[in-house]
PALUMMAR-413198 format. One line per field, with one value per residue (C-alpha): residue number from 1; x, y, z; residue in three letters. Coordinates in nm, 4 decimals, decimal comma, padded with zeros to 6 digits. Layout:
i = NUM / ...
east = X / ...
north = Y / ...
up = Z / ...
aa = ala / ...
***
This chain:
i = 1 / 2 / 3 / 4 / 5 / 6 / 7 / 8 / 9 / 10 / 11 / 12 / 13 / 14 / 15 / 16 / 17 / 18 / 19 / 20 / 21 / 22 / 23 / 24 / 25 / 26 / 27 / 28 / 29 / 30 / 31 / 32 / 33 / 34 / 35 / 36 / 37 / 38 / 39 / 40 / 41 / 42 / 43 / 44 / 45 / 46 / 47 / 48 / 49 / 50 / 51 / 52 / 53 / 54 / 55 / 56 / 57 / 58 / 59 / 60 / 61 / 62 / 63 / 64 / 65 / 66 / 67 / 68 / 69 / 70 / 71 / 72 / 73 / 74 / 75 / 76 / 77 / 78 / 79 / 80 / 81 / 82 / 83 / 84 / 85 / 86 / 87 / 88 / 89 / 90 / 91 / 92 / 93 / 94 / 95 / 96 / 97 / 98 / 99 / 100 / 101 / 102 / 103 / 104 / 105 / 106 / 107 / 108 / 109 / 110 / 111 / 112 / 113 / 114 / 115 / 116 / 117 / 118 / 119 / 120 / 121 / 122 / 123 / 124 / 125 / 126 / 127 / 128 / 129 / 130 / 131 / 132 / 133 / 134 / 135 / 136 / 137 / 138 / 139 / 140 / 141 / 142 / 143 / 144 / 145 / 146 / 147 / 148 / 149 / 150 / 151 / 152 / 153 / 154 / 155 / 156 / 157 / 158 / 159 / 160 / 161 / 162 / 163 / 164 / 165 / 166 / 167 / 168 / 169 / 170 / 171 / 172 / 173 / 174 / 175 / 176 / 177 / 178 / 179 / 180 / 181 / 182 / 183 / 184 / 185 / 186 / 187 / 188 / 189 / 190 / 191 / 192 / 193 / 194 / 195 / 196 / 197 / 198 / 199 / 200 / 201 / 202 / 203 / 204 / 205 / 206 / 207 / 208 / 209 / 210 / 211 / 212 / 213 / 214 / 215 / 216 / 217 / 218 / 219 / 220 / 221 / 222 / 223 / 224 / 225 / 226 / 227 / 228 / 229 / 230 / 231 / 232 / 233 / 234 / 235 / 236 / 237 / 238 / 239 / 240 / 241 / 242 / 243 / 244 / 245 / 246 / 247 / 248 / 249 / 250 / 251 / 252 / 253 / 254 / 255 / 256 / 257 / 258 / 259 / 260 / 261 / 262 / 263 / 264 / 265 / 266 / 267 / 268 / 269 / 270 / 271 / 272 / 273 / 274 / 275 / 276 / 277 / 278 / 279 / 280 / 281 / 282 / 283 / 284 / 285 / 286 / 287 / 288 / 289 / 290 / 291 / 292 / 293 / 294 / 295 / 296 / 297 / 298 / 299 / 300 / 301 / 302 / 303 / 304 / 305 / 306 / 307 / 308 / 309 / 310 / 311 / 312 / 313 / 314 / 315
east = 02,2973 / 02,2636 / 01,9019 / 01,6875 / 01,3477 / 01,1811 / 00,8025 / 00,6245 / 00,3336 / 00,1099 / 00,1647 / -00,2004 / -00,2195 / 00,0724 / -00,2056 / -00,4790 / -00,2354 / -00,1013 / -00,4734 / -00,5998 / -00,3164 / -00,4282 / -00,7550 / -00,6141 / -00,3719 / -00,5494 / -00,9307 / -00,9465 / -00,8583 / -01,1472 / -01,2478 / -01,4049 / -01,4693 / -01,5829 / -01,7461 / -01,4089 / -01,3714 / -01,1896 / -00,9503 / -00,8541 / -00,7879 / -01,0196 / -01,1668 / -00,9937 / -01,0333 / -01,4101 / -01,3665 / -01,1972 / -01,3864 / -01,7099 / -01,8715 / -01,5522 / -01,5897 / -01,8202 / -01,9234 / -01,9727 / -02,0476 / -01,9564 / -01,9738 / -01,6076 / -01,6735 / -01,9129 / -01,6597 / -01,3822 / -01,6148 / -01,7609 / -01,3422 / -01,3070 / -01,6351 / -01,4661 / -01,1655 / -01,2901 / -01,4177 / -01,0635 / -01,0888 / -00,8224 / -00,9927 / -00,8736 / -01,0065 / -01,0015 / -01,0381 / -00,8397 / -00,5789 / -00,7513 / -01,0570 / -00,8486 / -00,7414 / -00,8769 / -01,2573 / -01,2217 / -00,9493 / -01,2368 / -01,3053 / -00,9474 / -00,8078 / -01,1528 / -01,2104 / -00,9365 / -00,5814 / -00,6936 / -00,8143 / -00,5314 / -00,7745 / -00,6138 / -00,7162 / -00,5218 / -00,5917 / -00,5134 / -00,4993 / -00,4665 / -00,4062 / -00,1506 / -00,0006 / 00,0642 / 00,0888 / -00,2398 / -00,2623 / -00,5429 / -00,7987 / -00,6232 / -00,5759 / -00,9011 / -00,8063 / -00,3696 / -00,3333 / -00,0662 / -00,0338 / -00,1777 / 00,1574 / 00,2161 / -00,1771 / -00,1258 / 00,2110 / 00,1488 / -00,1840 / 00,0073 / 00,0805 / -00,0103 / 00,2446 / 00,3263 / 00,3899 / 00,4588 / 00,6143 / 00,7740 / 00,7154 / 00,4362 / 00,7079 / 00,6954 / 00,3384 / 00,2582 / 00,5054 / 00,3902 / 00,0064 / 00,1392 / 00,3035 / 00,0636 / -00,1727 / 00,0303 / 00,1256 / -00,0765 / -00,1910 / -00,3313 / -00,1116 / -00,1882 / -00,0634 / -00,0002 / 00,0188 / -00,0683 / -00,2401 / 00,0396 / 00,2329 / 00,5622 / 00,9163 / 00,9238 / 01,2897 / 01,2751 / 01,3117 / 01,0128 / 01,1375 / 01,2819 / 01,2007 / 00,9636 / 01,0254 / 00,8359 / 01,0261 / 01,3549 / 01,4977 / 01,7223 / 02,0190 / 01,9853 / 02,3231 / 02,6173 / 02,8294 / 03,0574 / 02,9741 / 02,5582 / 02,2835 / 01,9634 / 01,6860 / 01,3905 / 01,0017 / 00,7727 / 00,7749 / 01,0757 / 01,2844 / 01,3399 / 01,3314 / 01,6316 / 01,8417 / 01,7847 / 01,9550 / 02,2663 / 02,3200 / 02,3523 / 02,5656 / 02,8178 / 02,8517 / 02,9893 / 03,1902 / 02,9199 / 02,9158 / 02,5303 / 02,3735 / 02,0387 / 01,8170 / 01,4655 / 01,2919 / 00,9029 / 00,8067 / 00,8005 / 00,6796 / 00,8533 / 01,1241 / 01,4764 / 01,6760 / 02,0145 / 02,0165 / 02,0206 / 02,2605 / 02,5151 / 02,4625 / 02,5545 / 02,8324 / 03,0265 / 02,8691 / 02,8180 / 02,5570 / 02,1931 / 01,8802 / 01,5357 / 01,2926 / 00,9317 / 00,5813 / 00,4578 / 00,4718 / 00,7570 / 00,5943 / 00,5100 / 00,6779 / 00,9625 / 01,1823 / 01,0704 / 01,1060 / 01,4604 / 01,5341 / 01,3878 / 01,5824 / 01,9120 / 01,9040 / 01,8162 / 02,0597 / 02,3554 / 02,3065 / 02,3648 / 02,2975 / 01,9925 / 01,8209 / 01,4581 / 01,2942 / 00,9202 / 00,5977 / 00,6684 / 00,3559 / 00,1080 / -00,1692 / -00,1470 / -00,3241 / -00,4476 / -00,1426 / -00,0141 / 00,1831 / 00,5551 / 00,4272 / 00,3502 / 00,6859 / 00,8730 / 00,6847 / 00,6544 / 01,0241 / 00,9982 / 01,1912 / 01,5148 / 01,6428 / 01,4852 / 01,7231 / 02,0145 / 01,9765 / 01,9512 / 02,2390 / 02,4272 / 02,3028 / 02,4248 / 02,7761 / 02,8575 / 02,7071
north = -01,7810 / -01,4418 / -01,4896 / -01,7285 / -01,7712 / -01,9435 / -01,9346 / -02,0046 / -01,7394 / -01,6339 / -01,3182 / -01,2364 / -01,2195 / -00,9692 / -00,7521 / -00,8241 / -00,7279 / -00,4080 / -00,3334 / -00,4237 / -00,1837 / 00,1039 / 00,0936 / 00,2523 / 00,4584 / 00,5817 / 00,7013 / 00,7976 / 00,4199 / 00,2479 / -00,1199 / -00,2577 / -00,6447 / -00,8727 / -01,1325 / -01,3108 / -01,1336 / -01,4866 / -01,4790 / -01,2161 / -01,1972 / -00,8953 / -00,9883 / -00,7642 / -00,5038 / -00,5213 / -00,5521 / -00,2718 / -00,0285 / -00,1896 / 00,1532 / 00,1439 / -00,1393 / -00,1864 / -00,5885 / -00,5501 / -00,9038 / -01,0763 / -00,7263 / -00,6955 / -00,3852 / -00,2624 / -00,2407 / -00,0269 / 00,2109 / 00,2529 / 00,2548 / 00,5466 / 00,7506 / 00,7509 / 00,9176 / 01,2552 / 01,2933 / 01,1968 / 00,8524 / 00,5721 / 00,2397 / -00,0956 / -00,2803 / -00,6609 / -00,9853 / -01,2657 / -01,1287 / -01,2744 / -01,0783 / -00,7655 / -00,7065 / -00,9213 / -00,9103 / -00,5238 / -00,4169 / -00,1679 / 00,0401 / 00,0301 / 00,1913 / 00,4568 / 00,5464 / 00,4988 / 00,5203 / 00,7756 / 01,0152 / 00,9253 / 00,7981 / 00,7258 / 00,3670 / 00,0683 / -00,2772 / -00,5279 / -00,8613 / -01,2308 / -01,5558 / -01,4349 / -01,6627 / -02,0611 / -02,0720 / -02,0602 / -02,4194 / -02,6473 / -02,3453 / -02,4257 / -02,1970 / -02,0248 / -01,8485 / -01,8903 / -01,5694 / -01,4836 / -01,1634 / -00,9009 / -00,7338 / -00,6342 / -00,5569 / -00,3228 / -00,1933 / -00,0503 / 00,1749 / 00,5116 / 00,6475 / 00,2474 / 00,1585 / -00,1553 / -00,3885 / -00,7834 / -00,8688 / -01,1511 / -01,2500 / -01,1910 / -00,8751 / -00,7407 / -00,7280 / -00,6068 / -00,3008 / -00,2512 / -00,2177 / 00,0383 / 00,2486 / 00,2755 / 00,4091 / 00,7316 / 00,6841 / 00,9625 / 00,7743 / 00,4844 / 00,1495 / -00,2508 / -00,4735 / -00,8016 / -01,1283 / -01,4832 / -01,7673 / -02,0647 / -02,0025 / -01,9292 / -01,8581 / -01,5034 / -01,4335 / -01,0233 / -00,8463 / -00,7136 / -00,3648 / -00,3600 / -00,0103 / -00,0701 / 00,2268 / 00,1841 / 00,2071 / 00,0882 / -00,2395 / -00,3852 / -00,5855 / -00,8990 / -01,0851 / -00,8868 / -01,1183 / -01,0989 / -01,3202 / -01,3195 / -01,0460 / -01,2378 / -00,9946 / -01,1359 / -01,0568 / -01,1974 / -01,5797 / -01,5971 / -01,4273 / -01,6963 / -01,9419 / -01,7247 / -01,6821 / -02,0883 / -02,1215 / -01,8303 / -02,0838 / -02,3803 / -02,2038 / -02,0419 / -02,4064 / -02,4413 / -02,1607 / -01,9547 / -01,6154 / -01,4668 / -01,1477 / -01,1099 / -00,8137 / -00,8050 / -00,6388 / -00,5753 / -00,2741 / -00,3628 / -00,0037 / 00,2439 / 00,0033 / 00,0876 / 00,1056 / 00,2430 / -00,0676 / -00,3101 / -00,0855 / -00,1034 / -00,4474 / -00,5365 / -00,3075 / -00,5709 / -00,8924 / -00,8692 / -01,0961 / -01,1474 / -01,3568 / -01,2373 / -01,4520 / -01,4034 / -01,5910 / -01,4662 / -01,5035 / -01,4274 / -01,1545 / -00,8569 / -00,9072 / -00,8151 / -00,9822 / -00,8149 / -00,4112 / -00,5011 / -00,6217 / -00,3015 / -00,0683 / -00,2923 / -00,2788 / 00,1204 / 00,1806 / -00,0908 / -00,4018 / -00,7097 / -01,0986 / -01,2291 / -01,5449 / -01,5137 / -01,8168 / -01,7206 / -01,9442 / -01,9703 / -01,8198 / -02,0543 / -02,1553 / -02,3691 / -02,6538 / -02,8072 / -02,9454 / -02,8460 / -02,5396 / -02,7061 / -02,9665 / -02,6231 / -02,4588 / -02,7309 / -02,8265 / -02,4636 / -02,4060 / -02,1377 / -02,2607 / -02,2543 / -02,5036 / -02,3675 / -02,0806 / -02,2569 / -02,4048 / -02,0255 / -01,9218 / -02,2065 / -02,1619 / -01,7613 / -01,8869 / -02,0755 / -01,7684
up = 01,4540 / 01,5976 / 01,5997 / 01,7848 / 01,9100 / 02,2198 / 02,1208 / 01,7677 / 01,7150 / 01,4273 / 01,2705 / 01,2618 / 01,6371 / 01,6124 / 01,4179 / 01,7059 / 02,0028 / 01,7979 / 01,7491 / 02,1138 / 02,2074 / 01,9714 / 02,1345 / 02,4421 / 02,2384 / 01,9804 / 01,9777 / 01,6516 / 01,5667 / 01,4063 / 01,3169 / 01,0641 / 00,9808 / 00,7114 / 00,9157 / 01,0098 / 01,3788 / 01,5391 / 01,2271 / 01,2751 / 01,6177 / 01,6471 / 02,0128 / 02,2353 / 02,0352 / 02,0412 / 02,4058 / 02,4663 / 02,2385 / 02,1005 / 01,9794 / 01,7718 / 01,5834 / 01,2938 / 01,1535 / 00,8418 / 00,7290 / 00,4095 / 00,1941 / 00,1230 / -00,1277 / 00,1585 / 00,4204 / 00,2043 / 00,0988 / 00,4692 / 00,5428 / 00,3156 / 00,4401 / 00,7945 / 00,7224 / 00,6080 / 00,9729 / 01,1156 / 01,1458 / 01,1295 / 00,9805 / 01,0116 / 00,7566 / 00,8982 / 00,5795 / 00,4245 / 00,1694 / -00,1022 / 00,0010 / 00,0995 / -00,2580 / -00,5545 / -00,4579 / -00,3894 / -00,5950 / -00,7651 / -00,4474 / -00,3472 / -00,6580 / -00,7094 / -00,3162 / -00,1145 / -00,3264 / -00,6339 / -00,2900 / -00,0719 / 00,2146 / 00,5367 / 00,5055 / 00,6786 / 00,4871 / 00,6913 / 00,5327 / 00,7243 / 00,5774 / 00,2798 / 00,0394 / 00,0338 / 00,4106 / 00,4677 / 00,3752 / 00,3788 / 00,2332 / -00,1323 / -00,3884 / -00,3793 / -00,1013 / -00,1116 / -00,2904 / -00,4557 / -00,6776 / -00,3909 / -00,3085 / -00,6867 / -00,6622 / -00,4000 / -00,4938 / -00,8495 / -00,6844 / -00,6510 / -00,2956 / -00,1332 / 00,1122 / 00,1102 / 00,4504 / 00,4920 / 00,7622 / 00,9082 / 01,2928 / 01,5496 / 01,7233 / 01,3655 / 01,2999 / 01,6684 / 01,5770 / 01,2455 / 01,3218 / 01,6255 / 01,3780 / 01,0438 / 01,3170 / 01,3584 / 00,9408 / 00,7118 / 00,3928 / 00,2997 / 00,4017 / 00,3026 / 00,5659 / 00,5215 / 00,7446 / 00,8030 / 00,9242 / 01,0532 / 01,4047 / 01,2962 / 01,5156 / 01,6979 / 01,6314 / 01,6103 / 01,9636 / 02,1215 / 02,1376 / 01,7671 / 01,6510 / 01,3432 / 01,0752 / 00,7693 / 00,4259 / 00,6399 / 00,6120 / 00,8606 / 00,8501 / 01,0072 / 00,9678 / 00,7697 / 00,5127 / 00,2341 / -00,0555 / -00,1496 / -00,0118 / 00,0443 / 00,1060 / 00,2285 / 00,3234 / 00,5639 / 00,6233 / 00,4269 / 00,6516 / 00,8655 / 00,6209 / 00,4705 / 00,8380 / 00,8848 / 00,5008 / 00,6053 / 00,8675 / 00,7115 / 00,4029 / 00,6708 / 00,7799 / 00,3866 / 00,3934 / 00,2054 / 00,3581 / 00,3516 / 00,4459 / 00,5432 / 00,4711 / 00,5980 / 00,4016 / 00,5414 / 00,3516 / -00,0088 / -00,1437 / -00,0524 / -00,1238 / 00,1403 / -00,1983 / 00,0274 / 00,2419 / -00,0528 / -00,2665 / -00,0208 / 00,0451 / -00,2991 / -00,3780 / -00,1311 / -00,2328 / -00,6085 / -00,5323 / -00,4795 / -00,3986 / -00,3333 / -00,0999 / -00,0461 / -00,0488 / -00,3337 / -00,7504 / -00,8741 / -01,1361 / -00,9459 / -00,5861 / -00,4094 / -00,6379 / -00,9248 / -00,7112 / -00,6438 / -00,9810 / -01,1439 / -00,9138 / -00,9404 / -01,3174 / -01,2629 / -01,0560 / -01,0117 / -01,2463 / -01,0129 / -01,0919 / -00,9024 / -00,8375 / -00,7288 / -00,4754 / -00,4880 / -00,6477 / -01,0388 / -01,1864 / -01,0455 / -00,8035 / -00,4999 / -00,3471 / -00,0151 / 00,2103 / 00,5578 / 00,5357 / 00,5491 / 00,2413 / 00,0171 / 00,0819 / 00,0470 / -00,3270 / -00,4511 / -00,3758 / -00,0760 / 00,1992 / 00,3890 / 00,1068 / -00,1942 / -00,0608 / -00,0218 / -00,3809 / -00,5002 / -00,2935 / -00,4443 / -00,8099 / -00,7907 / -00,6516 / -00,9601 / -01,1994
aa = unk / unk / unk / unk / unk / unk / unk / unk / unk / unk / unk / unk / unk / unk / unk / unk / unk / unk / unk / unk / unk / unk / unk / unk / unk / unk / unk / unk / unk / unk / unk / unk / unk / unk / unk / unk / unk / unk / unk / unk / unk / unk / unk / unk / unk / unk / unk / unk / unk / unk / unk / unk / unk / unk / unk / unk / unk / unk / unk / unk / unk / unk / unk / unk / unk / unk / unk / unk / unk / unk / unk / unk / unk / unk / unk / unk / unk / unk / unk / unk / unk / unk / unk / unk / unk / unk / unk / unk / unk / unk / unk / unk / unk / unk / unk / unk / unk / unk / unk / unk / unk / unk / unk / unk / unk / unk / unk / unk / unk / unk / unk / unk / unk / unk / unk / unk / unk / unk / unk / unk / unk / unk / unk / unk / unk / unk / unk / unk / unk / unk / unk / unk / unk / unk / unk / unk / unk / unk / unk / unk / unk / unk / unk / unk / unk / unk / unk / unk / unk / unk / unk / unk / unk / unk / unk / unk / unk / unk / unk / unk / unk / unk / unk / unk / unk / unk / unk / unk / unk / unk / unk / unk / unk / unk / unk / unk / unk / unk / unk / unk / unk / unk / unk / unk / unk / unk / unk / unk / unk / unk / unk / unk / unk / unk / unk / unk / unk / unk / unk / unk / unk / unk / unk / unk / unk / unk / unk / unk / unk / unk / unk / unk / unk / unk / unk / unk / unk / unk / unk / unk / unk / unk / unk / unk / unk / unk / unk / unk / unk / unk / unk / unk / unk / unk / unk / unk / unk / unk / unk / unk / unk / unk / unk / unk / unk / unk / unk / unk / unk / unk / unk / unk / unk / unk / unk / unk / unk / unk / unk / unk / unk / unk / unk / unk / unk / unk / unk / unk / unk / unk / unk / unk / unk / unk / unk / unk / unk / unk / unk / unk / unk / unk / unk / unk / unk / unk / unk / unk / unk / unk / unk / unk / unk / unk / unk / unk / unk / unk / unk / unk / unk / unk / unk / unk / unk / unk / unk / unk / unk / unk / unk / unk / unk / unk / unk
***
C-alpha cells in the first residue's frame, strides 16, 4: 500500500496544533469555548494568546452568537464544542446569525459520529454534515488524519465565509504527509484503479485504503478518493473517476440520509448515472462500546467496505 503510517493520533489535536499555530500567524484569529477547553485540545492556544480566547461555558447558543458579533469588527472565531453541540443544540443561531449573514464563522466540532464511543448515542451524532450542508454558503470539512486536520484549520483561517469543521475523539493512523497541500473543495486521489471508485471521508478513509488492499490481494482493482470537503463537493475528481470504473462506493461515519453518500449520488444521477453502494450507519442511533466494537456492528469499517466493493462487483 502506497500509504502507511508510523504514529496513531487524534484528529482533534490536529485542530489544537493548527490553532496553536494560527495564534502566531494570525491575530485576527479568535477563540471561543463551550466549557470543554482539554477536549478540545485548546491549551496552547490559550497559552499563546489568552486575551484571545473567550470561555464561554456551557451556553452553546451563547457562544455562536458572541462568534457572529466578532466578525463585523474583523475577527476570525473558532468556535470550540462536541459535534453534537456544534450543530443540533444551536442549529437556530447557526442558520439566523451566522449562515443567512454569511459571518466569517469557523465551527469547529470534536467528537463526531460513532467513534466517539463510550459517550453513547446522546452525544454519537450522526446527521450534522447534512445539517450543515443544506445551510446555503456553509462549507463543509471532515477530514480524515491528525496532518489533515492540522492543514485544514491553517487554511479556513485565511478562507472568507463561514466553514463547519469536523473531527474526532479516538487516536487514529496519520497516513497523509505532513506537507500535503490542503485545498478546500479539492479531493485527492489516493490510490488510482480500474474496476470500483471508493470515495471516502474522514475516518473512513483509512478504513477504505486498508479494504483497496486487501481487494487488490483478490484481484479487485480499487481507487481511492478522499474526499474531506463534502460541500463544495470536487464533482471533476469523482466524474472522472467513474467514467473509467463504472463503479462506485461511498464511505463515511455518518447516516446514510443526508451525507456524503447521498451529495455524490445526487450529482451522479445529475450528471453521469453510475451504480453505487453506500457503507454509512442505516438510519439509526448508536450505543456505548469501544470505538472498533461500533464500526464493526454499524457496518463502517475496512470490511463493511470490502462487502460493498464485493456486492457492486456482482451488480
Amino acid at each position: 500500500m502506497k500509504y502507511t503510517y508510523t504514529e496513531q493520533k487524534d484528529t482533534r489535536s490536529g485542530f489544537g496544533a493548527g490553532l496553536a499555530e494560527l495564534a502566531d500567524k494570525n491575530p485576527n484569529v479568535v477563540a471561543l469555548c463551550a466549557d470543554l477547553i482539554g477536549s478540545l485540545k485548546m491549551e496552547k492556544f490559550i497559552e499563546k494568546a489568552p486575551e484571545r480566547f473567550f470561555q464561554i461555558g456551557i451556553a452553546e447558543a451563547n457562544m455562536m452568537g458572541i462568534a457572529a458579533g466578532l466578525t463585523i469588527n474583523g475577527k476570525i472565531p473558532f468556535t470550540g464544542t462536541f459535534a453534537n453541540f456544534s450543530t443540533s443544540r444551536v442549529y437556530d443561531q447557526i442558520r439566523q446569525s451566522i449562515a443567512y449573514s454569511n459571518k466569517n464563522v469557523k465551527i469547529c466540532a470534536s467528537h463526531a459520529g460513532l467513534t466517539l464511543g463510550e459517550d453513547g448515542a446522546t452525544h454519537q451524532v450522526l446527521e450534522d454534515i447534512g445539517m450543515m450542508k443544506m445551510l446555503p454558503g456553509m462549507t463543509v470539512i471532515n477530514t480524515c488524519d491528525y496532518n489533515q486536520t492540522k492543514a485544514a484549520t491553517l487554511a479556513i483561517a485565511d478562507f472568507e465565509g463561514p466553514v463547519y469543521l469536523r473531527f474526532g475523539r479516538p487516536v487514529v493512523p496519520v497516513f497523509i504527509p505532513e506537507d500535503m497541500p490542503f485545498e478546500i473543495g479539492k479531493g485527492i486521489m489516493l490510490q488510482e484503479g480500474t474496476d470500483v471508485t471508493i470515495v471516502a471521508t474522514g475516518h473512513l478513509v483509512w478504513e477504505s485504503l486498508l479494504a483497496a488492499d486487501a481487494l487488490e490481494k483478490e484481484g479487485i482493482s480499487c481507487e481511492v478518493i478522499n474526499i474531506h470537503t463534502i460541500k463544495p463537493l470536487d464533482e471533476e475528481i469523482i466524474l472522472k473517476s467513474v467514467e473509467k470504473t463504472g463503479r462506485i462506493v461511498t464511505a463515511e461515519e455518518h447516516n446514510y440520509i443526508g451525507g456524503l453518500g447521498e451529495s455524490v449520488a445526487g450529482m451522479l444521477s445529475r450528471k453521469r448515472p453510475t451504480i453505487q453502494e453506500f457503507v454509512a450507519v442505516n438510519d439509526t442511533f448508536g450505543e456505548s462500546a469501544t470505538p472498533a466494537e461500533l464500526m464493526k456492528k454499524y457496518g463502517i469499517d475496512s470490511d463493511a467496505v470490502q462487502a460493498a466493493v464485493k456486492r457492486i462487483m456482482e451488480r
